[in-house]
C-alpha positions as CSV (number, residue, x, y, z in Angstrom):
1,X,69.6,95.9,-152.3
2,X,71.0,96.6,-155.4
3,X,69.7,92.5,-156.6
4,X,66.5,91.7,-157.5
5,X,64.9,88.9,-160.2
6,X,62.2,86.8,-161.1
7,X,61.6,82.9,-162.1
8,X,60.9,83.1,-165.8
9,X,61.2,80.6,-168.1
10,X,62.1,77.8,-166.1
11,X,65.3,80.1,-164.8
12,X,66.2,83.0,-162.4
13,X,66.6,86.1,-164.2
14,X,68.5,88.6,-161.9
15,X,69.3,91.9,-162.2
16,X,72.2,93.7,-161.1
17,X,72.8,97.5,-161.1
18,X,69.1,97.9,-162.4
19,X,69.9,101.8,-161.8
20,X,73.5,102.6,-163.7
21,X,75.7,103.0,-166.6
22,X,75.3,99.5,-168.0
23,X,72.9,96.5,-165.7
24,X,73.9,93.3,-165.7
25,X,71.4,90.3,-165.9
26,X,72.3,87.2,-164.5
27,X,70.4,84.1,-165.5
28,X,70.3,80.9,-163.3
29,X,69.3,77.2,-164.0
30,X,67.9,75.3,-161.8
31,X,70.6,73.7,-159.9
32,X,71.5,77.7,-159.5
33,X,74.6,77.4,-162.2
34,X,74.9,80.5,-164.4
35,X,73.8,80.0,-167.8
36,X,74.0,83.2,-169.2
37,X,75.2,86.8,-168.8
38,X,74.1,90.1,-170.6
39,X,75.8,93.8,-170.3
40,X,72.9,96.1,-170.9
41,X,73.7,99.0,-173.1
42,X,72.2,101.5,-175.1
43,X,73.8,104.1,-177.5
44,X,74.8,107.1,-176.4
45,X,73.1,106.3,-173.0
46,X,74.7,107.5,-169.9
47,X,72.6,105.7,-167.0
48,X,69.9,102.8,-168.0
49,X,66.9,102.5,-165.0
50,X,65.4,98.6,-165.1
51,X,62.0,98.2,-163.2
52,X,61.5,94.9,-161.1
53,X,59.3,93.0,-163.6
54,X,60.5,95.0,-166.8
55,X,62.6,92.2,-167.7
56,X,61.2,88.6,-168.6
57,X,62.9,85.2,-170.5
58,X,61.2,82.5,-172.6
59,X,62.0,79.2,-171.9
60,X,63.7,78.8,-175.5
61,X,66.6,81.7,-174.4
62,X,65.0,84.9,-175.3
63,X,65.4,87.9,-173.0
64,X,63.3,90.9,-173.2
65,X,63.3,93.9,-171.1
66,X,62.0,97.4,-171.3
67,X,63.7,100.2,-169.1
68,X,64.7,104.4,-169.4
69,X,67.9,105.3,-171.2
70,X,68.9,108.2,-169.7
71,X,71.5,110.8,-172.3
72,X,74.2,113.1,-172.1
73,X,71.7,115.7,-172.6
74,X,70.0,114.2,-169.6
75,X,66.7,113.4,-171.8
76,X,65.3,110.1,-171.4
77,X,64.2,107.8,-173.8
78,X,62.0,104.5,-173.3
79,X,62.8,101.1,-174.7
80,X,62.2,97.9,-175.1
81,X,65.5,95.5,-175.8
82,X,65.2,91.3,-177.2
83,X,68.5,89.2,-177.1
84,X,68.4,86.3,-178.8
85,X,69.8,83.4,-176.4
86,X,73.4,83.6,-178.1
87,X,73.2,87.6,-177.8
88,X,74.4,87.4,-181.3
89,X,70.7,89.6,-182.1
90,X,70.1,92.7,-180.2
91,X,67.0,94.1,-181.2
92,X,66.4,98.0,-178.9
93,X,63.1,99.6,-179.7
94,X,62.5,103.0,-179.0
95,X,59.0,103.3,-177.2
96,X,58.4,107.2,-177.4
97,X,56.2,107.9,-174.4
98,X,54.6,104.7,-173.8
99,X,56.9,103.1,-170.7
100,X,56.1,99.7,-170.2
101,X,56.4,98.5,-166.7
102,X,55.4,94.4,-167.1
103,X,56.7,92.0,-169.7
104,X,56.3,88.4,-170.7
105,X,56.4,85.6,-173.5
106,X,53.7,85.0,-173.8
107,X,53.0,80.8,-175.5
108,X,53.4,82.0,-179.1
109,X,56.6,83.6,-178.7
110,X,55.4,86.9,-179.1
111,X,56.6,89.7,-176.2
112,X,53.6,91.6,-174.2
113,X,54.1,94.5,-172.2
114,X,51.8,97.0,-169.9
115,X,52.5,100.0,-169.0
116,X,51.7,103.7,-169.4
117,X,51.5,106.4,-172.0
118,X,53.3,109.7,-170.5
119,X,50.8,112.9,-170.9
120,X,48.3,111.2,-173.1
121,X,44.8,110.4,-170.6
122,X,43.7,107.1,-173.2
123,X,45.7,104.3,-175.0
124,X,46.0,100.9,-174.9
125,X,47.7,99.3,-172.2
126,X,49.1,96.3,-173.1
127,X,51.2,96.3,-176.3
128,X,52.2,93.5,-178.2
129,X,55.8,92.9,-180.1
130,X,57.5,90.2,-182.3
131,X,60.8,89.0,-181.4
132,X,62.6,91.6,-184.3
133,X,60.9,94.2,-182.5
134,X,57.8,95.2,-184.9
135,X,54.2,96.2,-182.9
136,X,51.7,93.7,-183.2
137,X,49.0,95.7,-181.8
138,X,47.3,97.3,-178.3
139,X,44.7,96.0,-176.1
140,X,43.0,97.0,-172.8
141,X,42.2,100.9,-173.0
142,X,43.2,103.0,-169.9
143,X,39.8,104.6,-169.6
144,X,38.0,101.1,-168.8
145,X,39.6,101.7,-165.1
146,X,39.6,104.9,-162.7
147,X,41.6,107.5,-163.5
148,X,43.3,108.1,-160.1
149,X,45.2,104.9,-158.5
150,X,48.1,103.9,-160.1
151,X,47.5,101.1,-162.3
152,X,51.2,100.0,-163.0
153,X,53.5,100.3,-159.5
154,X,52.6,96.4,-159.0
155,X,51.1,95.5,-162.4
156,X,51.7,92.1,-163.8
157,X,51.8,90.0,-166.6
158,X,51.8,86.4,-166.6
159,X,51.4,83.4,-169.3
160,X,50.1,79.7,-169.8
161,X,50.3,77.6,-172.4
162,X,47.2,79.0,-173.6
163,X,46.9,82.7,-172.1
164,X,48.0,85.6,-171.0
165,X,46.8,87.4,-167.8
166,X,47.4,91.3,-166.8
167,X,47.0,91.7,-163.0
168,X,47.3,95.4,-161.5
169,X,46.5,96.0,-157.6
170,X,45.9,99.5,-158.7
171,X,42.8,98.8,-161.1
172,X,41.5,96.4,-158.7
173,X,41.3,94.2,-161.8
174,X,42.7,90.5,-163.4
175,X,42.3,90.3,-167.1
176,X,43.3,87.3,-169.7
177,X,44.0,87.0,-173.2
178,X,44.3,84.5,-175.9
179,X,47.5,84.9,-177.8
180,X,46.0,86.6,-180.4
181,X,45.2,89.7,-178.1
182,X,41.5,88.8,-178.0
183,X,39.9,89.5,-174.1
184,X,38.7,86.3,-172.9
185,X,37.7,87.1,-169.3
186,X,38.4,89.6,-166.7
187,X,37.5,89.5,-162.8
188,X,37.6,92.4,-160.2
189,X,39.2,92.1,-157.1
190,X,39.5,94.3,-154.1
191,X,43.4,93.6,-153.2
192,X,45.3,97.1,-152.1
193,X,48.9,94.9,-152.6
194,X,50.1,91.9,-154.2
195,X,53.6,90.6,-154.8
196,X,53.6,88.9,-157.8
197,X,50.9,87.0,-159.5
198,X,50.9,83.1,-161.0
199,X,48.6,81.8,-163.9
């Protein structure tokens, strides 16, 4: 299916043609009316790629989402985009090599993302932004977990009122945060597959 989404929020964020020339997210209230639409673009892009849990919304409107902008040139370029809940602010980050593959708001409005540094073997994994964009700083090195599974094909990140939790079925590991970026507990677990995950 060319449809997928997640409940984020307190809405459905879907995405359609996460793989094309411009994805379009569809965002549902509760009662399942549409209560907002966005055209994904990126300059002088040719074909945007959206990962099923690259995309995230706060319960105050904000929409963040991280994909690959693919150019004429056919180089791609990793980025993370915030819309204000007007879409009159666009904010699109370049992310160099680090592709993040999880987002969420996490309860001070900040945006948190984990994912992957391309051809470096260390870095942090989860990266921290403010809503204009600007890093906030890196948590959670790579080299704390093996170096063979893949940590981020059903990697997670999930938020409370109080916390923020990173779960990976690939590390075998849970981990949570206090807002500031500050570790606060981590647990291992022995799950090969998971879904989704809820804190």
């Amino acid at each position: 299916s060319d449809l997928f989404g997640v409940w984020s929020g307190d809405s459905l964020v879907a995405v359609e043609g996460h793989s094309s020339p411009a994805p379009v997210i569809q965002i549902y209230d509760r009662s399942g009316s549409k209560i907002q639409r966005i055209v994904v673009q990126v300059p002088e892009s040719q074909w945007i790629i959206l990962t099923n849990g690259g995309f995230t919304r706060a319960e105050d409107g904000w929409v963040a989402l991280a994909g690959v902008a693919h150019g004429k040139d056919n180089k791609a370029s990793t980025f993370l985009a915030v819309i204000s809940p007007d879409a009159s602010k666009q904010v699109l980050v370049r992310t160099d090599s680090y592709a993040p593959f999880a987002l969420v708001f996490a309860p001070d409005g900040t945006i948190w993302t984990a994912g992957k540094m391309v051809g470096a073997t260390d870095y942090p994994i989860i990266r921290r932004f403010d809503r204009s964009g600007k890093f906030l700083g890196g948590a959670l090195w790579r080299s704390r977990f093996p170096k063979s599974p893949d940590l981020f094909g059903e990697s997670y990140l999930i938020a409370s009122k109080d916390r923020v939790g990173w779960f990976s079925a690939g590390a075998g590991a849970y981990v949570e945060f206090s807002p500031d970026g500050t570790e606060v507990a981590n647990y291992k677990h022995t799950l090969v597959h998971a879904a989704g995950a809820a804190l």
